[in-house]
C-alpha positions in Angstrom: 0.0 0.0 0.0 2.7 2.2 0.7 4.2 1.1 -2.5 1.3 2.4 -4.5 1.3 5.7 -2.1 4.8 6.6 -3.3 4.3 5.3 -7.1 1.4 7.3 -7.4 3.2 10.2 -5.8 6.0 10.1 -7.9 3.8 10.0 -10.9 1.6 13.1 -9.9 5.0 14.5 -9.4 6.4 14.1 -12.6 3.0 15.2 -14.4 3.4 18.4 -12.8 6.9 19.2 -13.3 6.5 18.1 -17.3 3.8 20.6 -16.8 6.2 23.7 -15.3 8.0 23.2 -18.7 5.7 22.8 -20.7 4.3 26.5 -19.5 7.8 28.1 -19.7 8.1 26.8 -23.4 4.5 28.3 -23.9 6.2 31.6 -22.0 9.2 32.1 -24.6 6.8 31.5 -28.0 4.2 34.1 -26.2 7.7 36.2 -25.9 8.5 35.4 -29.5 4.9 36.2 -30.6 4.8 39.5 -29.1 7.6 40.7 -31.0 6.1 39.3 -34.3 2.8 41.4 -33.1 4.6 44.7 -33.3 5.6 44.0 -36.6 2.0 43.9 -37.2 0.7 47.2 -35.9 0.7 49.3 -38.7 -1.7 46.6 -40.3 -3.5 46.8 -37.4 -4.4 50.2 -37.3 -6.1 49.8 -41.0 -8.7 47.8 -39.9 -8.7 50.1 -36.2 -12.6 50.8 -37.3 -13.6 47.2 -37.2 -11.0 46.8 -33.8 -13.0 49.8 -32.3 -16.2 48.3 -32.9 -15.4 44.8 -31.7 -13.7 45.9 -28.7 -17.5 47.6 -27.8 -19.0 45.0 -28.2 -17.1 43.1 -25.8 -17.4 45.3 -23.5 -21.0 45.6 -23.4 -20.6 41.5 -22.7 -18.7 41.8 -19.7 -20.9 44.8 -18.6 -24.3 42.7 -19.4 -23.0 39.9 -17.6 -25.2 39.6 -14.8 -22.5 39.0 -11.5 -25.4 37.7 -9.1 -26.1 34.6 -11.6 -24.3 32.0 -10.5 -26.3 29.8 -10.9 -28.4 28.0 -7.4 -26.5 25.1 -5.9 -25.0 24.1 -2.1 -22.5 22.8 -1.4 -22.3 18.2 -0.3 -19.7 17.0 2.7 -18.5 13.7 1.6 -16.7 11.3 3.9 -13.3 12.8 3.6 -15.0 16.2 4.6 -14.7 17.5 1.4 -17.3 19.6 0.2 -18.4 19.6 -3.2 -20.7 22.5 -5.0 -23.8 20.9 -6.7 -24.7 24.0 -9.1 -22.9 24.9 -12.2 -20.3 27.0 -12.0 -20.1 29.0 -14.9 -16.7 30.4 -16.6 -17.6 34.0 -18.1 -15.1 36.5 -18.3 -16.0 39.5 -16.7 -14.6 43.0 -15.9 -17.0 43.7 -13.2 -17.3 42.3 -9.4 -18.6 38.9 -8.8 -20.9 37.9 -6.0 -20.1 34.7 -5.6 -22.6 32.5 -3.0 -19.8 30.9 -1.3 -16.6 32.1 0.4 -14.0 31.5 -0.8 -15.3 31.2 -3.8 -14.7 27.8 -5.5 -15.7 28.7 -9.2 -18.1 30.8 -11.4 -17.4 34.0 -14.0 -13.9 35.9 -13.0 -11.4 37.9 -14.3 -10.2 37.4 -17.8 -6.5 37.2 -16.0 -5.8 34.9 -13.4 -4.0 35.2 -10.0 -0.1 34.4 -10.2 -0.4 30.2 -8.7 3.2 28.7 -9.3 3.8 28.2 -5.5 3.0 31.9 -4.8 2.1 33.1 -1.1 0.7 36.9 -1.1 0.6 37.6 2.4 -2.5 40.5 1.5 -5.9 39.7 0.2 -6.1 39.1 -3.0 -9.1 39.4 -5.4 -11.9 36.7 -5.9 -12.4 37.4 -9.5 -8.5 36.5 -10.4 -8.1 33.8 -7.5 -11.2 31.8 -9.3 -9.4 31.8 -12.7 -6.2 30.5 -10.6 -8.6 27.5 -9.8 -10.2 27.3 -13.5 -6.1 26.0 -14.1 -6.2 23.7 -11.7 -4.7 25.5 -8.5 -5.3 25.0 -5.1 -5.6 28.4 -3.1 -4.9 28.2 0.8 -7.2 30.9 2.3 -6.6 31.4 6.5 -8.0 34.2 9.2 -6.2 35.6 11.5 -7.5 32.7 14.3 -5.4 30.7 11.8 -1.7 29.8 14.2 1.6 31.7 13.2 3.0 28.1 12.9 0.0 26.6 10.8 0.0 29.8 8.6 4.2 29.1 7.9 3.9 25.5 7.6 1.2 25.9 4.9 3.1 28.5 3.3 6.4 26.5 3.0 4.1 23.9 1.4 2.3 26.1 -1.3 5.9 27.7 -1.9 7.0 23.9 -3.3 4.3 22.8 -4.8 3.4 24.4 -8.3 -0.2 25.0 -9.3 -1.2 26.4 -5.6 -1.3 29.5 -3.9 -1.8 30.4 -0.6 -3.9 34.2 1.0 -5.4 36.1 4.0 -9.0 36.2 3.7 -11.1 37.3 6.4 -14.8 36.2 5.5 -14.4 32.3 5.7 -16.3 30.2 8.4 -12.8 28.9 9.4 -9.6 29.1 10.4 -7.7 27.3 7.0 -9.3 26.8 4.1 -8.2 24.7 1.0 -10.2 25.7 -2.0 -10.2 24.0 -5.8 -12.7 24.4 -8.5 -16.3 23.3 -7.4 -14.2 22.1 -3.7 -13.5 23.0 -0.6 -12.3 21.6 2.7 -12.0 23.1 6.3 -9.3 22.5 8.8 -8.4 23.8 11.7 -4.9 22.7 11.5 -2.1 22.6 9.1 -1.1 19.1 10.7 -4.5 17.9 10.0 -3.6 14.8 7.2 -6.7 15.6 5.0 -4.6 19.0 3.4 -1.7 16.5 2.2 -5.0 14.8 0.4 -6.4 17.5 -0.9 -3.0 18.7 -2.5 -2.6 15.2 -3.8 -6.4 14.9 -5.3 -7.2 18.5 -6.7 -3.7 20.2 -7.8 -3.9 19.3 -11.4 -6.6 17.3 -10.2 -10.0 16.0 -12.4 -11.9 18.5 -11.7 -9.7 20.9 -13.2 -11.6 22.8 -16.1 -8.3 23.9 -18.2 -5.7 21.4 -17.4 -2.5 22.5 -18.1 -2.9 26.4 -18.3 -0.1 28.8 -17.5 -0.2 29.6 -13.4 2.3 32.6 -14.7 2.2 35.8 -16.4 -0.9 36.3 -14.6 -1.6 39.3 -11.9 0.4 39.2 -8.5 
């Protein structure tokens, strides 16, 4: 059993990692397609009219998205105390505040750029709207209070810090202490010793749930 622990471990591992560089090759042909962009520009600016004009009516998209449908749901406690949201969580991209009916939220519209999630700990609060699209990649965000322990809050940190596709914030309106959030998931502890957090990790980083496997956790906000 121990064996298979390790094995599948390893594997999970090794996923991830051939993920990391598979997102830094991505990184240097975005860099090599941003200069081939600017050779574009004057090109560009012929067909600015028709730019203009799509660009407004994007915008009235984001604007008409309505930030309160969310669509109705609650959320199931399974045996390993995870809970699971029954509603659909829906993926818009918007510009405007979401009011998400859970907290932290675990999905649903968000910001068209995601929250920095390579291992990153911000130790301010960070915004919903680009934390969700940190989970649409398949990141795990540690959330804690301040009744969270100075130790539990370091040890949990030092964790998020090695493990890529997870980030770790302060948020104050969260029924407890430590919170471990993933998209359509969440889990309360009270304790960073607490061996369900090593499971969740293990499940949900990268896990099936994920709706874009694979996307970049850089180049995002910070």
């Amino acid at each position: 059993m121990g064996s298979a622990n390790k094995t599948t471990g390893a594997a999970r591992k090794a996923r991830i990692e051939e993920m990391r560089r598979a997102e830094q090759s991505r990184q240097r042909r975005n860099r090599i397609l941003t200069v081939a962009a600017s050779v574009v520009v004057v090109a560009g600016l012929v067909v600015g009219g028709v730019y203009v004009v799509k660009s407004q009516d994007d915008g009235k998209k984001d604007t008409a998205a309505d930030s309160k449908a969310q669509g109705s749901g609650h959320f199931v406690t399974g045996a390993d105390g995870v809970r699971t949201w029954t509603g659909k969580l829906t993926r818009n991209h918007v510009q405007t505040a979401v009011k998400y009916p859970m907290h932290p939220p675990v999905g649903g519209d968000h910001n068209p750029v995601w929250l920095n999630c390579n291992g990153d700990v911000y130790t301010k609060p960070v915004k919903d709207e680009n934390a969700v699209h940190a989970l649409e990649h398949g990141a795990v965000w540690v959330t804690y209070t301040d009744k969270a322990a100075k130790k539990d809050v370091a040890t949990l940190a030092a964790k998020v810090k090695q493990t890529p596709y997870s980030l770790m914030s302060p948020y104050a309106d969260q029924s407890a202490p430590i919170e471990l959030s993933a998209w359509g998931h969440q889990l309360s502890v009270k304790s960073a010793d607490d061996p369900k957090v090593g499971a969740f990790f293990e499940t949900y980083v990268q896990g099936k749930q994920t709706p874009e496997p694979g996307a970049s956790c850089t180049g995002g906000t910070m």
